[in-house]
N, C-alpha and C positions, 0 to 999 in steps of 0.2 A: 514415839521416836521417829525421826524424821527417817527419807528414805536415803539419805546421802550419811548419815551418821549410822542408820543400820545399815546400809552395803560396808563402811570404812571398818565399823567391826565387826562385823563377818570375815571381811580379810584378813583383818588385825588379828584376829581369833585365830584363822587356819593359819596363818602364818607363822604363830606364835608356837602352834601345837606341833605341826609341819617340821618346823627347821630344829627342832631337838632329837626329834627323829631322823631326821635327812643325818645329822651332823653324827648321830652315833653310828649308821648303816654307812657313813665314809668314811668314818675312822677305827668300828671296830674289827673289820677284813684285817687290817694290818697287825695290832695286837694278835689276833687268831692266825695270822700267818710267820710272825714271830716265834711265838710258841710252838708254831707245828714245826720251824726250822730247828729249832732249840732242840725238838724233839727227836728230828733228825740224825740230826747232829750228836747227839751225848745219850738217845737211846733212855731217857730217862722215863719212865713211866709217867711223873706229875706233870711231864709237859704232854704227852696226849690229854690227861684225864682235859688238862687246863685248854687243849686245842677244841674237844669236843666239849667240853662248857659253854667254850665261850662262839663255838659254831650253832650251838640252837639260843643262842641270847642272838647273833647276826640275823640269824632267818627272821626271827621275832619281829625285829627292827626292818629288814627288809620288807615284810609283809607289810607292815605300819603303816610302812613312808611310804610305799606305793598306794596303796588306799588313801591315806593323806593329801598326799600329793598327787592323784589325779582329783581328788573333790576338790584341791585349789584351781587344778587347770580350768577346769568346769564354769567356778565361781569367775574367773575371770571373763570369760563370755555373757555368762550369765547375770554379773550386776556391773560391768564396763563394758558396754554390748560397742559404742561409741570411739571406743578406746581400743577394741580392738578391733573394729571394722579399718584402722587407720594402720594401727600397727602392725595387726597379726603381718601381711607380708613384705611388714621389712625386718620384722626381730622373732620370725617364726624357724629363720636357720636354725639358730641353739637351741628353739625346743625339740625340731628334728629331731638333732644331732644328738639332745638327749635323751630322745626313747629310744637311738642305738643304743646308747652307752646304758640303756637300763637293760634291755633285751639279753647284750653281753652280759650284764652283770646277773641275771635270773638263770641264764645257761649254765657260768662259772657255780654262782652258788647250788643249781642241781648237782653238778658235776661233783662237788666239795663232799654235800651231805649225803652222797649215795655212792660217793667212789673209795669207802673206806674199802681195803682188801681187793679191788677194782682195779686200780691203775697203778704204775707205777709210782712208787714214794713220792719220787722229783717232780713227777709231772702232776700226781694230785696237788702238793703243794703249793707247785704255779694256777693251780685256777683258782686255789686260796687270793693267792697274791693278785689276780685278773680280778674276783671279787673287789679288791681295795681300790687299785686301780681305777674299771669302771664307774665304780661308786662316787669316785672323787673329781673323775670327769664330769659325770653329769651335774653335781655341785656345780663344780667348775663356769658350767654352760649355763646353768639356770639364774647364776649371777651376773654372767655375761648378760645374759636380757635384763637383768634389773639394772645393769650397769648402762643400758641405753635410754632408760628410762631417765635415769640422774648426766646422763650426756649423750642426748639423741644426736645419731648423725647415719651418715647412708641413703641420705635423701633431699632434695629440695624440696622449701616449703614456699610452695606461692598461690597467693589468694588463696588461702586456707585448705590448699591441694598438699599432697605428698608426692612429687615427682620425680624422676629420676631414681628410680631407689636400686640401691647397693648392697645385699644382705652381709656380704663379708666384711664391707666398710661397718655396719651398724652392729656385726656382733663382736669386730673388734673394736668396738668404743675406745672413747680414752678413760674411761671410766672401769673397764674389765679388768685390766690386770690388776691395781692396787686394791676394788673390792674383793676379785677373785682371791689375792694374795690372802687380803686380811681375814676374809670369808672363814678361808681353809687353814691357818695358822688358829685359828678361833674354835674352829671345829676340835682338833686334838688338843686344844687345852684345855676346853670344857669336857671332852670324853675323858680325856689322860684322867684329869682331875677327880671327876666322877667316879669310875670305873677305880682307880687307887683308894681313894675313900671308902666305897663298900669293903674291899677286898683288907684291906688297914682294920675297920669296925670288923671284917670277921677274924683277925688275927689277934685282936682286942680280946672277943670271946673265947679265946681259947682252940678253937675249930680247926681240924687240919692246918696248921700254921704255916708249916713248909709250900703246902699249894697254894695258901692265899699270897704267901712271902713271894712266889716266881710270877705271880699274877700281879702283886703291885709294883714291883720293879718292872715290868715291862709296860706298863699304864703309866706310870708315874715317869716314867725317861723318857717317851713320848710328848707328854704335857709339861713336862720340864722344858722340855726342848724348846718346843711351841711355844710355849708362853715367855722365855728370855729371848725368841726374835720377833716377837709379836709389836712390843713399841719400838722395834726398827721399820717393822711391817705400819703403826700406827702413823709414824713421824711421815713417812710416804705418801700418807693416804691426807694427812692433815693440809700437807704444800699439793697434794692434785684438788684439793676441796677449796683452800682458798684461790683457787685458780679459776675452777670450773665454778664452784657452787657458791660465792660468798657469805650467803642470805645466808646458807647454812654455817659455814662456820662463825658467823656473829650468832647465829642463835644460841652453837655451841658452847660459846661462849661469854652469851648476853651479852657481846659488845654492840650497846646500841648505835657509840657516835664513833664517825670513821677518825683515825686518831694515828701517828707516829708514835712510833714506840711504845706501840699498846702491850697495856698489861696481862700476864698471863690470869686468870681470876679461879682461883680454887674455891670450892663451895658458894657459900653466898645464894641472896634469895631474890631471884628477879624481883623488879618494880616495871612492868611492861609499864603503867600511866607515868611515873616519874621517869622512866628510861636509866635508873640506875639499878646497881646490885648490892643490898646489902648484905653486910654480916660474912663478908666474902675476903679468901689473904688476895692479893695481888702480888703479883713479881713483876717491875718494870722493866718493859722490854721482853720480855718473855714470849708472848706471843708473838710479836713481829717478828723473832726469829723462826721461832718456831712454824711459821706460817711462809717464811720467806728468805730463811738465813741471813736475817739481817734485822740485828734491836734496833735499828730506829726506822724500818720499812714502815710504810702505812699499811693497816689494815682498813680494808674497808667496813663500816657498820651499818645496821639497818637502816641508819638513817639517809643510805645511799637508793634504798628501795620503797617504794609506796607501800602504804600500809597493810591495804589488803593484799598484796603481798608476802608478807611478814610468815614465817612460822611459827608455830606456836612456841615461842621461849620459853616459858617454863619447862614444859615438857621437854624439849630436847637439852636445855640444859641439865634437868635434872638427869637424865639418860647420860650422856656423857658423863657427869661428873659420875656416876654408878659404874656403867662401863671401864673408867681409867682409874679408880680406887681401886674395884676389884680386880683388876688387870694387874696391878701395881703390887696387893695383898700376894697372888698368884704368882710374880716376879721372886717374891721376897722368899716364897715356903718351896721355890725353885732354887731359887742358890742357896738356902739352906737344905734341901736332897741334895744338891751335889759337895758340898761342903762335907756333909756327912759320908760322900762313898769315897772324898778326898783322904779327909782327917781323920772324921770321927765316927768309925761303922758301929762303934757300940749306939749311937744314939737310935740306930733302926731298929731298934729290941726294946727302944723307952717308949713306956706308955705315953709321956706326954707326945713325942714326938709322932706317933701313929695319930693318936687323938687331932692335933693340928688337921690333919690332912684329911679325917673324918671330919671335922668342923667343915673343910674346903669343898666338902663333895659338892654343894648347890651352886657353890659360888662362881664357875664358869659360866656355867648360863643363863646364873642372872645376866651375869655381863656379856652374855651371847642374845639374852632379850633386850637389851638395855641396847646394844649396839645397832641391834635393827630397827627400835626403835628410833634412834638418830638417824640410821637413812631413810627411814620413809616418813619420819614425821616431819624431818628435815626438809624434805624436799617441796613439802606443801607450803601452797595451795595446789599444787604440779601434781598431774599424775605423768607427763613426758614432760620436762623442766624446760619452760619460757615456751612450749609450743601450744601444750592443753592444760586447762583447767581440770581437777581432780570434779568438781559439782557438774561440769561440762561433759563426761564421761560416763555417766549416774543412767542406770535402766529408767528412764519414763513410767517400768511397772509397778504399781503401785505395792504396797505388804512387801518391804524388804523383810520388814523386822521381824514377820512370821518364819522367815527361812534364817535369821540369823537365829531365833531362838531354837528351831530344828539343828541345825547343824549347833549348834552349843552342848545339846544335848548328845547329838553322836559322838563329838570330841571330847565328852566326859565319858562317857560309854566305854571310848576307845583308850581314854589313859587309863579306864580301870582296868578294862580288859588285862591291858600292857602289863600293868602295874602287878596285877595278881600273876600273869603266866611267870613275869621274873621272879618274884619271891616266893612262888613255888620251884625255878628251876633253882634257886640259890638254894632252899632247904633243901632239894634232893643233893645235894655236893655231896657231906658225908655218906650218905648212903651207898653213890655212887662210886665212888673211892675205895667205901669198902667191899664192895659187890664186884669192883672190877677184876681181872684176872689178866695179866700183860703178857706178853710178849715181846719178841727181840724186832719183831716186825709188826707194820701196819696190820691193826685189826679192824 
């Protein structure tokens, strides 16, 4: 294995491991601060049991992502030594800014799981909610730098200098809000999704039905939510891509030749040497609006960029095309929940209808893999897009592939790990349920 194919996955690997983690420790705060209000509020015992359930699943995931995500930090110095001698200080603000926002968020959640009987109701509750918060800032901010990465600016480039630099200009890219947007709308509908799915499969079995039933209603109107403004959030992100990125959206598209009133291309199977797609629907005009509000706009296609240039089309088309099915799947079993809390509430007691949604559990973050995929493989040959070469950025040290095999193995280590403390804390539920003893007040 070359040294430039084992640094890309090495990243590809943390990244992948990383952002399922990151995405549940910024959107499970909120579910667990919902419930703790619920609980509040109507005094009902299954919303504490379900507050502190779902407060030692948060710590879990916060331990994770912190561990995670500082071996990415790491990795980035470590196999882009080049890339960030250049970078680090102009897109070093939002990493700052996000070890504040992790620092608050480690405070908040000491405060959480040690303030039961401690603090006041309201104000325990608010470091719940500062947990979600924080969490979702530093998302926020960590996308902001990948977002200068797909539209560097905050600096002049000349003779291969970075001058002038502007941190505020660079970490607000033009590229940060509609990643940020789509980022964080993806996050709670991959959790929502998730997170209703287990809790549906334990209502399936029979199991405290009532608990899992207040658990999937507040997961699922969440990811509900998320995922019927997520292709408003996509459509955003699609007219700033063909603006900024083109390369990428022809990849996305496999539109090779630049063309009016290009079609939109569903499925289909690249021909990089022939430059067509087969086996693919087309809708004419589709794309050009969709890219530019207007069917007979030109899009531009690869054949407006040199070869080595080019990214790899298959791969990001097939990413996309996975991304916006299952997005679309997720649309459809969303306005069927809310269909059901309009019209028909018997249907939330039918097997099949739980089942659907147990099917759905994985299906967000495939399309939460799927979509990162499309920014970063998009963007190549780019590791800063039109400034640096991604092979230009590569550690000179030789044996990447020894440290990509290491860290594979920690990141198998560590989703076992994960994996078994959840489905031990999920089988202690019953237990704990009936073990507990309540009160009218915080215990």
């Amino acid at each position: 294995m070359e040294d430039l194919l084992a640094a890309r996955s090495q990243m590809a690997l943390s990244m992948a491991f990383h952002i399922i983690f990151a995405c549940i420790g910024m959107v499970m705060p909120f579910f667990m601060a919902t419930s703790h209000y619920k609980y509040l509020k109507t005094n009902n015992p299954l919303y504490l049991d379900l507050t502190k359930a779902w407060s030692k699943g948060v710590a879990i995931f916060f331990v994770t992502g912190a561990v995670s995500g500082t071996m990415l930090s790491f990795e980035l110095g470590l196999l882009w030594p080049e890339f960030m001698l250049h970078a680090g200080p102009i897109f070093g603000m939002p990493f700052s800014l996000e070890g504040t926002a992790f620092f608050i968020e480690a405070i908040a959640l000491g405060f959480f799981l040690y303030g039961w009987g401690k603090f006041k109701p309201w104000f325990h509750w608010f470091t719940g909610v500062v947990i979600g918060v924080s969490g979702l800032a530093s998302g926020i901010l960590v996308v902001a730098a990948n977002g200068w990465m797909n539209s560097p600016s905050g600096f002049d480039y000349v003779d291969g200098k970075f001058l002038n630099i502007d941190p505020i200009a660079a970490m607000f890219n033009d590229a940060w809000f509609t990643q940020a947007l789509h980022m964080s709308l993806a996050a709670f509908v991959s959790t929502g999704f998730a997170v209703a799915g287990i809790h549906a499969y334990m209502m399936l079995k029979g199991q405290n039905i009532e608990f899992h039933r207040k658990a999937f209603t507040i997961a699922i109107f969440f990811g509900a939510v998320a995922a019927l403004l997520q292709p408003i959030s996509g459509d955003i992100s699609a007219k700033d891509i063909a603006v900024r990125q083109p390369a990428k959206l022809a990849a996305m598209e496999a539109h090779f030749e630049t063309s009016k009133a290009a079609p939109l291309i569903i499925g289909g199977i690249p021909d990089v040497e022939a430059k067509e797609v087969n086996y693919a629907i087309k809708i004419p005009g589709a794309l050009s609006f969709l890219a530019h509000g207007d069917f007979e706009a030109e899009v531009i296609g690869l054949d407006q960029f040199p070869e080595e240039h080019h990214p790899p089309v298959a791969i990001v088309h097939y990413a996309f095309q996975i991304m916006v099915g299952l997005g679309m799947v997720l649309v459809s079993l969303s306005l069927l929940y809310f269909i059901s809390l309009w019209k028909k509430k018997n249907w939330q007691v039918k097997r099949w209808f739980l089942w659907l949604f147990v099917i759905a559990t994985p299906l967000g973050f495939i399309a939460l893999e799927a979509g990162w995929t499309v920014t970063e493989v998009g963007r190549q040959p780019w590791i800063i897009y039109e400034i640096m070469l991604t092979k230009d950025a590569v550690t000179p040290i030789p044996g990447i592939q020894y440290s990509f095999f290491i860290f594979t193995a920690i990141y198998v280590s560590l989703a076992a790990i994960v994996s078994f403390l959840l489905y031990r804390q999920i089988k202690a539920v019953p237990e704990s349920l009936k073990n507990n003893t309540h009160t009218s007040s915080e215990s």
